[in-house]
N, C-alpha and C positions, 0 to 999 in steps of 0.2 A: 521170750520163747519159753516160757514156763509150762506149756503142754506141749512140748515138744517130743516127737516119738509116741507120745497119746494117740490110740484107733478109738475115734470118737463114732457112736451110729447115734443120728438125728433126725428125728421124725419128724414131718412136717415140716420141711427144710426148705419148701419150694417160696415160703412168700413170711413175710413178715417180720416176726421173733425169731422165726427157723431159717428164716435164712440170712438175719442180721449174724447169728450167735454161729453159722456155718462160716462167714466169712471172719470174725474175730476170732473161732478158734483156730480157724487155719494160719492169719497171722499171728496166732501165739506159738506154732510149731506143731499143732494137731494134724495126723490125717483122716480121712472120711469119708463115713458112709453115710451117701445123703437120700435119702427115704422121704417118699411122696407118693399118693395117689395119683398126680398130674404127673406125664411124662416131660412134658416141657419146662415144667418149673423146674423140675428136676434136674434137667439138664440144664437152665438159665445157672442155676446154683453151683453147679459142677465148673461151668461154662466162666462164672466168676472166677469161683474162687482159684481157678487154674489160672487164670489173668494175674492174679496177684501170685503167683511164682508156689502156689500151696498145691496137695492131691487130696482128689476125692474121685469116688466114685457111685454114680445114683444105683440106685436099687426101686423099684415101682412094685405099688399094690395098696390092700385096703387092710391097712395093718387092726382093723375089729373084724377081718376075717380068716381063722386059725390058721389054715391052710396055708394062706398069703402069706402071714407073719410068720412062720416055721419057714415058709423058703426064702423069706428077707434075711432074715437073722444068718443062714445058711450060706447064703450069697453074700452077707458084707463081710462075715468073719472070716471068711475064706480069701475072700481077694486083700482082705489086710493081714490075714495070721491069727486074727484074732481080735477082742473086743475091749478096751480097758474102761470108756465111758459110754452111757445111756442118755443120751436126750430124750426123754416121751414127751414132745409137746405138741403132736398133731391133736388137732381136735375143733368144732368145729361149737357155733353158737346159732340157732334157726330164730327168724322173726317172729315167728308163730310160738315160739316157747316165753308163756305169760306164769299166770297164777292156777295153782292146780287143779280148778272147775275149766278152766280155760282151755287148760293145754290138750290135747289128743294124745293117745297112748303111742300111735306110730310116731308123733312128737317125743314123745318121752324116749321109749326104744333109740331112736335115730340119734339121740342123745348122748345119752349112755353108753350106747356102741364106739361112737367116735371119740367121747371124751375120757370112758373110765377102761370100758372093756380094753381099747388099742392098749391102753397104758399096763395093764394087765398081762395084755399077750406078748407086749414089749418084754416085760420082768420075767413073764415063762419062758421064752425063747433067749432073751438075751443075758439071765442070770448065769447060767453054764461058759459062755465063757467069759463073762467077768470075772467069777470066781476063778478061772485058769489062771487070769490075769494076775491073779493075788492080791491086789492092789482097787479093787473095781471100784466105780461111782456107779450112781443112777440120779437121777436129774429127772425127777417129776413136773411138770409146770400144773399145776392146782391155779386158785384166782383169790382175789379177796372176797368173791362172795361166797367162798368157802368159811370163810370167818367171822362176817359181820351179813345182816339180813340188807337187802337191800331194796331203794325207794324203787327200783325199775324189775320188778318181778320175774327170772326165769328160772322156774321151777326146776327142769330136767338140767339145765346148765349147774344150779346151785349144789345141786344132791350127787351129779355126779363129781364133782370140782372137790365136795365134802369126802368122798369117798376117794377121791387120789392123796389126800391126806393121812385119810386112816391107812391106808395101804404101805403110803412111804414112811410111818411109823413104823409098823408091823414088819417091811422089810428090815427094815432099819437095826432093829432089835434080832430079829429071826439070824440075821449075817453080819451082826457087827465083829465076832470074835473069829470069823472066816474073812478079817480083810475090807468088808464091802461097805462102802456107806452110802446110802439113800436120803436124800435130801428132797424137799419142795421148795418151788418159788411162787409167790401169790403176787402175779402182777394186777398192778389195778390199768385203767384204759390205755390204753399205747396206741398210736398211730400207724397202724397194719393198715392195708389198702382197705380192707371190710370196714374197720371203725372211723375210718376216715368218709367213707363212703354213708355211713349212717350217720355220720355228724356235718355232715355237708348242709343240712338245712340248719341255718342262722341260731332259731328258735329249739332246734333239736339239743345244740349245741352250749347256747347259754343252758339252758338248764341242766345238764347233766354238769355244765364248770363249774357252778353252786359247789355241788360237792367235791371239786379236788380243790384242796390248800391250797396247791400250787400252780393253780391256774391255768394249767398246760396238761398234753396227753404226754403220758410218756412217749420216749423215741424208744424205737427197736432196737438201737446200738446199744441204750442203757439199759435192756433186759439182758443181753447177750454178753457185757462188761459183768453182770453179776453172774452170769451161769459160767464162764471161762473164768474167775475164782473157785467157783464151787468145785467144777471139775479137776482144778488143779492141787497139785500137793500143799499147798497154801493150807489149805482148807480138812488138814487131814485130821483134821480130829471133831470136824461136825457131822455128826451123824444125825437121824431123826428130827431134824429141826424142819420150819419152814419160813422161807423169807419174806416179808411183805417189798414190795418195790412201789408206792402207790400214789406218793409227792403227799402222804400225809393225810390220806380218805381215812385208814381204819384208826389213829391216834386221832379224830375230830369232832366236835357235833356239826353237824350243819354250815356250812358257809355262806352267807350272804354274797352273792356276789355283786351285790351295789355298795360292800365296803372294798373295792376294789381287788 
């Protein structure tokens, strides 16, 4: 129970990462505000994690639009008292986002919006009352291809992933001596319903295993195992760092995967 009494908001709560790391924090003793543009997911999430004897309560809208995200932040702090951690891990990845002759600019915008801007409005809106809190996190999720270039080209995904990085520094620094620490995590491929669903085909599949070490996508539970450390007092003295989670992609060259 080590976030226990923790008011956790978490974006993008409705499927995958967001709502592996919704149900582990609640079994750590967190309660929650679970945020989503889908109303149903958001309730599946809420719907759980009450199953499991935990409280949340969903909040809905398009948190890369200002409006929306000023009356989220309004509405979760208020049915909890207040806010002590930030999740910003909604965001999204399009098939049409290649190399940068490639892409279209409504590609890129649609991008950006979802991946850096939300994460953005997240920190404007919900920095106020962290800071109350005295104690606050923020919990960026960035990616590895924030770090390292990679064989499978998505420009708008890459630049804005890079850009949640420089920010969770900047906060990091900006509010370390007011209590608050800002952290990233860089997962590499996890098994969310979308990347399962894009590696469905055999061929798709092998080739992208080449590059993880370890053979396997990550699971959901083991991104949300490192964010429920971060968030907790465990972790109170990392500020501005960011974590790789990746089974060994960015410490690699190349994998063969005909050496098993």
């Amino acid at each position: 129970m080590r976030l226990a009494g923790k008011r956790i908001f978490l974006t993008g709560a409705g499927g995958g990462i967001g709502r592996a790391a919704a149900l582990k924090c609640a079994a750590e003793g967190a309660r929650l505000i679970c945020a989503d543009i889908n109303p149903a997911a958001a309730a599946a999430v809420v719907a759980a994690v009450e199953s499991q004897g935990g409280e949340a309560v969903a909040v809905i809208g398009d948190l890369a639009d200002e409006t929306a995200a000023a009356a989220m932040f309004a509405e979760g702090a208020a049915a909890l008292g207040g806010l002590d951690v930030l999740f910003n891990n909604a965001g999204l990845c399009l098939g049409n986002d290649a190399g940068p002759v490639e892409t279209s600019l409504a590609v890129w915008h649609q991008t950006l919006a979802a991946n850096l801007t939300s994460v953005f409005l997240g920190c404007k809106y919900g920095l106020p009352h962290l800071l109350q809190s005295g104690r606050g996190v923020i919990i960026n999720t960035a990616s590895i291809v924030a770090l390292v270039g990679s064989a499978f080209p998505q420009i708008a995904y890459t630049a804005a992933k890079g850009g949640v990085l420089a920010m969770t520094r900047e906060i990091a620094i900006m509010y370390a001596r007011r209590g608050l620490r800002a952290v990233a995590i860089c997962p590499g491929p996890t098994a969310t319903p979308l990347v399962k669903a894009f590696l469905a085909d055999e061929a798709a599949w092998k080739l992208r295993r080449r590059y993880i070490p370890a053979g396997r996508l990550a699971e959901p539970e083991e991104i949300a195992n490192l964010v429920a450390f971060l968030a907790s007092d465990e972790a109170s003295f990392i500020t501005g760092s960011a974590y790789t989670i990746d089974g060994g992609i960015t410490a690699a060259y190349v994998i063969d995967d005909e050496a098993g």
